[in-house]
TORBADREN-209158 format. One record per residue (C-alpha): x, y negated, z. Coordinates in steps of 0.2 Angstrom, whole numbers, padded with zeros to 4 digits, always signed. Last residue first. Layout:
XYZ...
***
This chain:
+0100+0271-0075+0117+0265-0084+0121+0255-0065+0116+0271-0054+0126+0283-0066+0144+0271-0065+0140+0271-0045+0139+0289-0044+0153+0290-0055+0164+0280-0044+0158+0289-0030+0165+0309-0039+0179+0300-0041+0184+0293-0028+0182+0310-0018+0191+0321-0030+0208+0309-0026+0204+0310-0007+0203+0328-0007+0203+0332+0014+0187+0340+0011+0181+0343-0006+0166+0332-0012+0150+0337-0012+0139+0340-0026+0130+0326-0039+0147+0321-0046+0151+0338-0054+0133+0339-0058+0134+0322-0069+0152+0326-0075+0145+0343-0084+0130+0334-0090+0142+0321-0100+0136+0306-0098+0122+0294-0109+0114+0288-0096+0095+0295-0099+0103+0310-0108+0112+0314-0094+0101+0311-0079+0088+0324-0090+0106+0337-0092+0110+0336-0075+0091+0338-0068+0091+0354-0077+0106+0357-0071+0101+0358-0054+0085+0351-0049+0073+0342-0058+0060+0330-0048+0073+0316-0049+0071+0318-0069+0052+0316-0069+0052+0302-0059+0063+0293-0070+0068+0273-0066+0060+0272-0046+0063+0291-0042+0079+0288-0052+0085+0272-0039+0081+0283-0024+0093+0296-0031+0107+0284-0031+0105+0276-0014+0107+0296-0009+0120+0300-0020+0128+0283-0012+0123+0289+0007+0129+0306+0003+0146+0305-0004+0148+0295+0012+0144+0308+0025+0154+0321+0015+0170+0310+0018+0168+0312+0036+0183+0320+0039+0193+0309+0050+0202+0297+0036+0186+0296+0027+0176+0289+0042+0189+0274+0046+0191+0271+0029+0174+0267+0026+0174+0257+0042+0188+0248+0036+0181+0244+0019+0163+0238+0026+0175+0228+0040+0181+0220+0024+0165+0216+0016+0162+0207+0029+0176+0196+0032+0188+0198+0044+0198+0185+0055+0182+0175+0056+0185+0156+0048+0184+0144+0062+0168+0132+0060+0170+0116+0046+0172+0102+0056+0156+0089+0055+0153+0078+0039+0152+0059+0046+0132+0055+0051+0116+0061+0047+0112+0079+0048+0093+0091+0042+0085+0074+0040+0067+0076+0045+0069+0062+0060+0077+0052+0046+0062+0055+0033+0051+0048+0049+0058+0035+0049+0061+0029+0033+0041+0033+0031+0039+0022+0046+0048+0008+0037+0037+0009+0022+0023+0010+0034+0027-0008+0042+0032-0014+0024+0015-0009+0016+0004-0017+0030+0012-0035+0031+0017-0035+0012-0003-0034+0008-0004-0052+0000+0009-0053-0013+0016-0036-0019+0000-0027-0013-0011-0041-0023+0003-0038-0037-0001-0022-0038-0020-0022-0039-0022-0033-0054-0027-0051-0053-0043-0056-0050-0048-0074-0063-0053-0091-0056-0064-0085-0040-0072-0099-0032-0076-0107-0048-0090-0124-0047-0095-0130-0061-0102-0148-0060-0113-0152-0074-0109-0169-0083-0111-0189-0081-0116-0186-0060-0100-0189-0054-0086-0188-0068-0073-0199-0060-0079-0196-0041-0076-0178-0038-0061-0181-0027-0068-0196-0019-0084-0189-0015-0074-0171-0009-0063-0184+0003-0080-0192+0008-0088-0175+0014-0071-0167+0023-0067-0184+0031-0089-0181+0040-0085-0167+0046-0100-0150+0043-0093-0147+0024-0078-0136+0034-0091-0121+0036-0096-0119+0018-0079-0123+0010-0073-0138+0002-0061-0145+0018-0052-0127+0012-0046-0135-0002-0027-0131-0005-0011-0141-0010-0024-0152-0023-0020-0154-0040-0032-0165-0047-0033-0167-0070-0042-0178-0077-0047-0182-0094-0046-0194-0109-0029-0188-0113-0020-0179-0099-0020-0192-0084-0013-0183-0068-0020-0183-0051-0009-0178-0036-0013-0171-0020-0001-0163-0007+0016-0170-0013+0032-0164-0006+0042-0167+0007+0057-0176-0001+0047-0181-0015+0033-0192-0007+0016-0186-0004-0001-0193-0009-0003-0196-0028-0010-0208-0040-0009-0209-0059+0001-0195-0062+0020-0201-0070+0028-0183-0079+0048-0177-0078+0045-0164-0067+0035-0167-0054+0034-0161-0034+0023-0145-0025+0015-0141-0008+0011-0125-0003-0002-0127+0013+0005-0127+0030-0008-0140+0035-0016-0149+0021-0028-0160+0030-0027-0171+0047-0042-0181+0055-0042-0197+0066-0059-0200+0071-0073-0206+0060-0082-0223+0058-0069-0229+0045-0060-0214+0039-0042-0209+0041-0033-0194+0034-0016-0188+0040-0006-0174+0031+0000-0161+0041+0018-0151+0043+0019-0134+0042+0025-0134+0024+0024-0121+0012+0039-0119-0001+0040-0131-0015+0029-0129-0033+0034-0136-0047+0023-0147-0058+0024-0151-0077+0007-0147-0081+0013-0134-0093+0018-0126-0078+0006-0127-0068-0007-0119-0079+0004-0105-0083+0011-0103-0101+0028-0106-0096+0030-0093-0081+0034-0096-0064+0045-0079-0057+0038-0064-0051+0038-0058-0033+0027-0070-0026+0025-0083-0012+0009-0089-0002-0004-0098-0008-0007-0105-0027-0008-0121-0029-0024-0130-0032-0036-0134-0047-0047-0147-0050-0049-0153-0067-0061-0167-0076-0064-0166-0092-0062-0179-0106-0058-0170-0124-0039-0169-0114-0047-0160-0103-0055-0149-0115-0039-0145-0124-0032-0139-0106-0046-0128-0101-0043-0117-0119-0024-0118-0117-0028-0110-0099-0040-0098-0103-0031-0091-0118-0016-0089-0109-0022-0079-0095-0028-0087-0078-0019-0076-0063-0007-0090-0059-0022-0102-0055-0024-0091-0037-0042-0099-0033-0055-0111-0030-0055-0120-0049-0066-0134-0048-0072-0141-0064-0080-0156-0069-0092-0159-0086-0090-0175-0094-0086-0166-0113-0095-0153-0109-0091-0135-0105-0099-0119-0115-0101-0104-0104-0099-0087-0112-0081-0087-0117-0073-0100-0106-0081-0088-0091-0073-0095-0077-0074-0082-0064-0085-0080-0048-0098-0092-0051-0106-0109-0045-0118-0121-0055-0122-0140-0051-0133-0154-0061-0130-0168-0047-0146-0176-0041-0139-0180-0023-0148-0162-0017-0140-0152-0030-0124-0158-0025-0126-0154-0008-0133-0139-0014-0116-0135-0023-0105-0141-0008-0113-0128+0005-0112-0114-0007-0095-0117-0011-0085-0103+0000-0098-0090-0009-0098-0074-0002-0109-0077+0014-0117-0091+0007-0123-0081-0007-0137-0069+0006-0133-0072+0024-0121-0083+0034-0118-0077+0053-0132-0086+0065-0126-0098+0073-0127-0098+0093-0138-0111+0104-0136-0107+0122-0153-0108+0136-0151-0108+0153-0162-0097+0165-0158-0099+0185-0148-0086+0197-0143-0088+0214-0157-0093+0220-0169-0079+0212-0159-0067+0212-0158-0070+0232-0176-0070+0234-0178-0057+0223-0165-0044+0236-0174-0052+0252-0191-0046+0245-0183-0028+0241-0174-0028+0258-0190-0035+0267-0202-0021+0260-0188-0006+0264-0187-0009+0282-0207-0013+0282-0208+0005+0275-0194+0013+0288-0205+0007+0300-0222+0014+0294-0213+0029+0294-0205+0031+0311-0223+0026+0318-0231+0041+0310-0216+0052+0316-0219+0043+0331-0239+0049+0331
***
């Protein structure tokens, strides 16, 4: 019965601690609702000018975006407009002579300066260049744009800016001390805008309202007389200059790592160290001594042995059959393999005399003359 008791018990317990449990959840906590977007799918997600060509579309502008410019395959009108999003230095020759004959047919030009710095040097056929611009180091300073009914905005920060050289463009916005950030130059019956960059003319920059009436101004002189084509890729360079130019952040960090680690390897760095003190004997000295040493006290025998023996080893590798001989035999095969006399050959084969130094150099020094003509 008071177990039965003890259980109920510990049941209401448990009851009340989950209903106390919700009713805290449910005052402390309360739904809210947040609004996220969605990542960009399909073309606007590697198109920058998505956004502007359907809002071109949707004015009743005739409107086309690609990747590259296509002179070749794509004829351009007289009123057309194009808009180069991209690195203009990586245009070939051909492109640029051929975008500048239809400008001056009527076409209008926007292009930009190119971002960042570069190994090379400016070179005459590029399109900056032949329009008689130069480019200036990027600034960090801004460029303020006022439009009525919007708040104050600022453009072209930290973009490369640029100045003339000997030319008159029909308006800018700038001054020469630092730099212009827009300039529109008249090349015979077309346009040409320079602009210091155009990120106001991407997908997600569209949404302001000084970014839509700075593209309407921008675009205006051919507005709806030609097709709009819309470039965000110019041309792709090759892969060694987008290292030289764009990756130097990860190429310097392991160029320096590979110094590094070529100085961890380094076998010494620093002034040449003391040459260590010289032994007062050589090796081939204490040979001699020891040599010496053993003659002088009888041992000459021992000797004799170890270069017959050295000797032998070399005609077991040379001439089996003669090292298998013995006696003269053997001394006439050594000889007619080395060209000595027999007679020597056995004379330098036996032991030496004791005490004889004179028969014992030369019994080694023909050991040594039989081992080399082996």
């Amino acid at each position: 019965m008071r177990t039965w008791a003890l259980r109920v018990g510990l049941g209401l317990l448990g009851v009340l601690a989950v209903a106390a449990l919700v009713a805290w959840w449910w005052h402390t906590y309360h739904l809210v609702e947040h609004e996220r977007e969605r990542p960009p799918a399909g073309e606007a997600s590697y198109n920058p000018l998505y956004a502007l060509r359907l809002a071109l579309q949707d004015d009743g502008v005739q409107a086309v975006s690609r990747q590259r410019l296509q002179l070749d395959a794509v004829s351009l009108g007289t009123r057309d407009t194009v808009l180069l999003m991209g690195d203009p230095r990586t245009l070939p020759a051909r492109d640029v002579d051929a975008l500048l004959d239809w400008v001056y047919d009527g076409g209008h030009l926007l292009v930009t300066t190119p971002p960042g710095w570069r190994f090379s040097a400016e070179q005459p056929w590029e399109l900056l260049s032949q329009l008689g611009l130069r480019l200036k180091p990027q600034s960090r300073e801004c460029m303020g744009f006022v439009v009525p009914g919007e708040e104050h905005h600022v453009e072209f920060c930290g973009s490369a800016r640029f100045t003339f050289q000997g030319i008159d463009p029909a308006l800018t916005w700038g001054d020469f001390e630092n730099g212009f950030v827009f300039a529109r130059l008249a090349v015979g019956d077309g346009l040409v805008d320079v602009l210091a960059d155009m990120h106001f003319l991407r997908n997600d920059a569209l949404r302001d309202g000084p970014h839509v009436a700075l593209a309407r101004q921008l675009l205006a002189p051919n507005y709806g007389e030609g097709t709009m084509h819309l470039v965000y890729a110019a041309s792709m360079p090759p892969l060694w200059r987008l290292l030289m130019e764009r990756a130097w952040m990860a190429w310097i960090p392991l160029l320096l790592a590979l110094l590094a680690f070529l100085w961890m390897r380094m076998q010494r760095i620093g002034p040449l160290l003391p040459s260590p003190p010289e032994s007062r004997r050589s090796l081939l000295e204490h040979v001699q001594a020891s040599g010496e040493h053993l003659r002088r006290y009888g041992f000459s025998a021992a000797l004799h042995g170890s270069v017959r023996d050295a000797f032998m080893a070399r005609l077991r590798r040379r001439d089996p059959l003669a090292a298998a001989l013995d006696g003269r035999a053997q001394a006439d095969a050594i000889a007619a393999r080395t060209g000595l006399a027999a007679d020597d050959i056995e004379h330098a084969l036996r032991s030496p005399r004791p005490r004889d130094a004179r028969d014992f150099r030369l019994r080694i020094a023909r050991l040594i003359e039989m081992r080399k003509r082996l």
